[in-house]
C-alpha positions, 0 to 999 in steps of 0.5 A: 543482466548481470553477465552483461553488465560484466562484459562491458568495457567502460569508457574511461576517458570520457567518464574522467572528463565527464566527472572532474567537469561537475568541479567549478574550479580549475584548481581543485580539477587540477589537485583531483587529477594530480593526487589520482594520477589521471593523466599522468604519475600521482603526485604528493601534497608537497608537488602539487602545492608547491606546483600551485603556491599553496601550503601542502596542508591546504591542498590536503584540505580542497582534496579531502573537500572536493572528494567528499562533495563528489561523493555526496552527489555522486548517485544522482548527479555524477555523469555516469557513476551508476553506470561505473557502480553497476559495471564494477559491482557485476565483475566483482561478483564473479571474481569473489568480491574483492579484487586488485585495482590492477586485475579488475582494470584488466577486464574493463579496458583493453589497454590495463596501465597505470593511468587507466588503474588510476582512474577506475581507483578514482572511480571507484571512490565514488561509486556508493556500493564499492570500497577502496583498499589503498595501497600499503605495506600489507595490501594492494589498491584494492576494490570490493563489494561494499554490500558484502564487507566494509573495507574494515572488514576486509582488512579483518578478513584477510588478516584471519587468513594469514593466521590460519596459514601460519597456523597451517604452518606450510603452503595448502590450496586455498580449500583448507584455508578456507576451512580453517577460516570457517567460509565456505565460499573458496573463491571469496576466500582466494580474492582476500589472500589475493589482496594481501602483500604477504600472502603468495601462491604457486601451481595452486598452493597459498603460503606467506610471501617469505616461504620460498615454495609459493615465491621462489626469489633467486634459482636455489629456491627455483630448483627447490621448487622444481624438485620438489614437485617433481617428487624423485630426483633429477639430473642438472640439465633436466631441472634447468630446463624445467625451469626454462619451462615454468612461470617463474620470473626471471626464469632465463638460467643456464644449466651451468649456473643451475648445477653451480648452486645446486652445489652450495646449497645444503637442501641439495645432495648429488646421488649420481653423475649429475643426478640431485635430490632434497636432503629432506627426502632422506638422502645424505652427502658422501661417497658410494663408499660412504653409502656402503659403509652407512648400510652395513653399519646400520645392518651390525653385521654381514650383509650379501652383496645383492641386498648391499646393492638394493639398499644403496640403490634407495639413495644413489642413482649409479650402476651397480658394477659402481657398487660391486667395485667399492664393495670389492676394492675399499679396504674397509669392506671385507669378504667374510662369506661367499659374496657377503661384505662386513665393516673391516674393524681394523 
């Protein structure tokens, strides 16, 4: 019964109209479907009341007056609103209990706009079993299973999930979050942090929206992401294309603009002809001059060419004839045993 009542679209219009026909007075129709933005954008105290010549407190008044009485009758003489109760209660069941206005529109009518997410907000304000988050600075218009949670609670909820990914201290699957949270239910852990304005996630991984690994904002952090799942360094073009390829907005970049900011940016080390790595993965800037160098100093004494080769091969991604060249043509370097190098002290 359930699974049916999940499927089923609702006929949103009729049901609008159905509802603001139970209100007597014109007026009061028109402040509820300005204020909700049933037909058209939502509108402020201050529009409406200069709209109909009243004080903007008069209409927070009539508002406040007309929403409650909805509410009082809405189980048994609202058109409909059992029906719109049951429909949303059964979708929230399966999405975890909780869910944007916006992604619970999209499984009720085929077209998900602003004025259709308006209206199931509407709707849902009256529905006995389902409470409201009104958008803020901290959470999306948000609906959930009043059974299950007041809208207090929810707040509280996904408040204690942002601190424990803070805690976590880098972006995890939603099953260590739910861990650290003490519920066992992931996917009612994952609808909370998907209600929340400073969460985000990415391929899977949940981190705060300022962490550029779950919300890359402009092509650094792009590429970042790129190579770091990637997990072994990659060649301009390549990352590029990569991006081409994920889900990323805004991901229409040319290779040239991906090699210019791989160039500025610090997190980046080129370690071949075109060829990138994270710093954090142990790489430094310089030469294969610099590289040798860096080997032998660390080594405190002679090494033979084929180890000198291997080590610098960990780091850079060039040919080894590159290497043997330097080894022999810098003058730092010095031959103190057949094929075996040293610092030259001088």
């Amino acid at each position: 019964m359930e699974e049916a009542k999940a499927n089923k679209q609702l006929d949103l219009d009729k049901t609008v109209q159905d509802v603001l026909g139970t209100i007597e007075r014109e007026r009061e129709r028109e402040i509820v479907s300005r204020r909700f933005g049933l037909y058209d954008r939502r509108e402020t105290l201050e529009q409406i009341g200069e709209l109909l010549g009243i004080t903007r407190e008069r209409v927070r008044q009539l508002e406040k007056a007309v929403v409650t009485k909805l509410k009082a009758t809405a189980a048994k003489d609202l058109p409909h609103i059992v029906t719109v109760d049951e429909t949303l209660s059964a979708h929230l069941k399966e999405m975890g209990n909780v869910a944007r206005v916006s992604d619970i529109t999209g499984k009720l009518t085929r077209n998900n706009g602003k004025i259709e997410q308006s209206r199931v907000a509407f709707l849902a304000h009256l529905s006995p079993n389902i409470a409201v988050i009104e958008d803020n600075d901290h959470f999306y218009h948000s609906v959930g299973l009043a059974g299950v949670h007041t809208e207090k609670a929810i707040r509280d909820q996904v408040n204690k999930i942002i601190e424990a990914i803070k805690k976590i201290g880098e972006p995890t699957g939603i099953d260590a979050v739910a861990k650290e949270v003490g519920n066992k239910n992931d996917k009612h852990v994952e609808a909370l942090a998907s209600i929340s304005k400073g969460l985000a996630n990415l391929h899977g991984r949940w981190g705060l929206i300022k962490w550029p690994m779950v919300n890359p904002k402009n092509i650094r952090d792009k590429i970042y992401v790129i190579l770091h799942e990637n997990k072994k360094p990659m060649h301009f073009s390549e990352i590029a294309e990569a991006i081409k390829g994920s889900d990323f907005r805004r991901k229409d970049v040319t290779t040239q603009a991906i090699h210019n900011e791989l160039i500025k940016d610090k997190r980046f080390v080129l370690i071949g002809r075109g060829i990138y790595a994270l710093r954090e993965w142990g790489y430094k800037k310089g030469t294969v001059a610099d590289v040798i160098a860096e080997v032998l100093r660390k080594e405190g004494g002679p090494l033979h060419r084929d180890e000198i080769v291997r080590r610098v091969l960990k780091s850079r991604h060039v040919k080894e004839t590159t290497i043997l060249l330097n080894l022999q043509g810098k003058t730092q370097f010095k031959r103190v045993a057949k094929a075996t190098y040293t610092l030259d002290d001088k």
